[in-house]
C-alpha positions in Angstrom: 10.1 19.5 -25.0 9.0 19.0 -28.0 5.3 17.8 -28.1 1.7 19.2 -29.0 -1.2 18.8 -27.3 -3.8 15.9 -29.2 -7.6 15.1 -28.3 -8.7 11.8 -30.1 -12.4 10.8 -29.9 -12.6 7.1 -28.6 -15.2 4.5 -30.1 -17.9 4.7 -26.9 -18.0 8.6 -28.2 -15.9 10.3 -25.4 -12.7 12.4 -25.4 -9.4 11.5 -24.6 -6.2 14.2 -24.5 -2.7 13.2 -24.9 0.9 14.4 -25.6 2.5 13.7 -29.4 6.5 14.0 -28.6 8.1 14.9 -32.2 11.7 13.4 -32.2 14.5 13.6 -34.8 15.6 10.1 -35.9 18.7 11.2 -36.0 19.4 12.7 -33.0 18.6 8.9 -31.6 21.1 7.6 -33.9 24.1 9.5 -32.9 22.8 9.4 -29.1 22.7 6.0 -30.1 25.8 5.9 -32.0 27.9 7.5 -29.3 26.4 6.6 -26.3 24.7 3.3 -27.5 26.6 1.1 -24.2 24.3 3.9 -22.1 20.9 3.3 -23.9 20.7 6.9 -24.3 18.6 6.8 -27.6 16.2 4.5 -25.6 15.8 7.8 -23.2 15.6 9.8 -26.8 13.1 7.8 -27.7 11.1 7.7 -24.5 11.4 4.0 -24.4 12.0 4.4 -20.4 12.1 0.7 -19.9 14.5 -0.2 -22.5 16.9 2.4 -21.4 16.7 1.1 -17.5 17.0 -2.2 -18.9 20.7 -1.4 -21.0 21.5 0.9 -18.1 21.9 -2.0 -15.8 22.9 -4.6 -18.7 25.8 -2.4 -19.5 27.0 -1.7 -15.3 26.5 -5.5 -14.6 28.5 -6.4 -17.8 31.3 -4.3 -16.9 31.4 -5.5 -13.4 31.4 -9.0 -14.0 33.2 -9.7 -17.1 36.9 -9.0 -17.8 37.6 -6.6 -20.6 39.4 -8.9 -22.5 36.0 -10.8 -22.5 34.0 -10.2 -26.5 30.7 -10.4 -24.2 32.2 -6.7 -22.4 31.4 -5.2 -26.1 27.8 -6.4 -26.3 26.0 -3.2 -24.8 27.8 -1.2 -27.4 26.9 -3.8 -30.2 23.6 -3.8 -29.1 23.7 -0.1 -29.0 25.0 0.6 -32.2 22.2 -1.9 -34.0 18.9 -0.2 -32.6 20.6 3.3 -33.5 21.2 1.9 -37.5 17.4 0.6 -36.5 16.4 4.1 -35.6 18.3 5.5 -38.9 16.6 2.8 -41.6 12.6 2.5 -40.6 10.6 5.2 -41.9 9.3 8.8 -40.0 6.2 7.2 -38.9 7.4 4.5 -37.5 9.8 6.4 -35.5 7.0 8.2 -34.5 4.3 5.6 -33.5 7.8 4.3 -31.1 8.1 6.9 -29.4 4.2 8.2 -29.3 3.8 4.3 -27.7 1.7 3.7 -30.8 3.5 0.8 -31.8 6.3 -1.7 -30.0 
């Protein structure tokens, strides 16, 4: 893993220690790219709920709708945008994503 170990001082004057996960933006846009149906740039990113969330979007997509169906291609679609999402904003705020810093 790649991650250092941070201590912040809060506002009432004590200590807190935390992880900082360094992440390459694009390694998130081809996990992203290639495996966007998966959500496995989500798990990159350590957005855990995200990737649970296009985990099951993705299996209950595929078992309900036919492939012929344009709505069987939406977990890719949606796949494919956040990684070209992951590629365009800047190193910080690929950083404050997956530090949990900022949504």
């Amino acid at each position: 893993m790649a991650y250092k170990m941070v201590t912040r001082a809060r506002d009432d004057g004590s200590t807190e220690t935390f992880k900082e996960y360094h992440r390459s933006k694009f390694i998130a846009f081809l996990l992203g790219f290639l495996f966007g149906a998966l959500g496995l740039h989500f798990l990159y990113a350590r957005n855990f709920v995200y990737f649970w969330l296009m985990l099951i979007f993705t299996f209950s997509i595929f078992y309900a709708v036919p492939y012929e169906s344009v709505w069987s291609y939406s977990p890719a679609a949606i796949g494919l945008v956040t990684s070209l999402y992951y590629l365009a904003i800047s190193k910080e705020k690929f950083f404050n994503i997956v530090n949990g810093y900022d949504s």
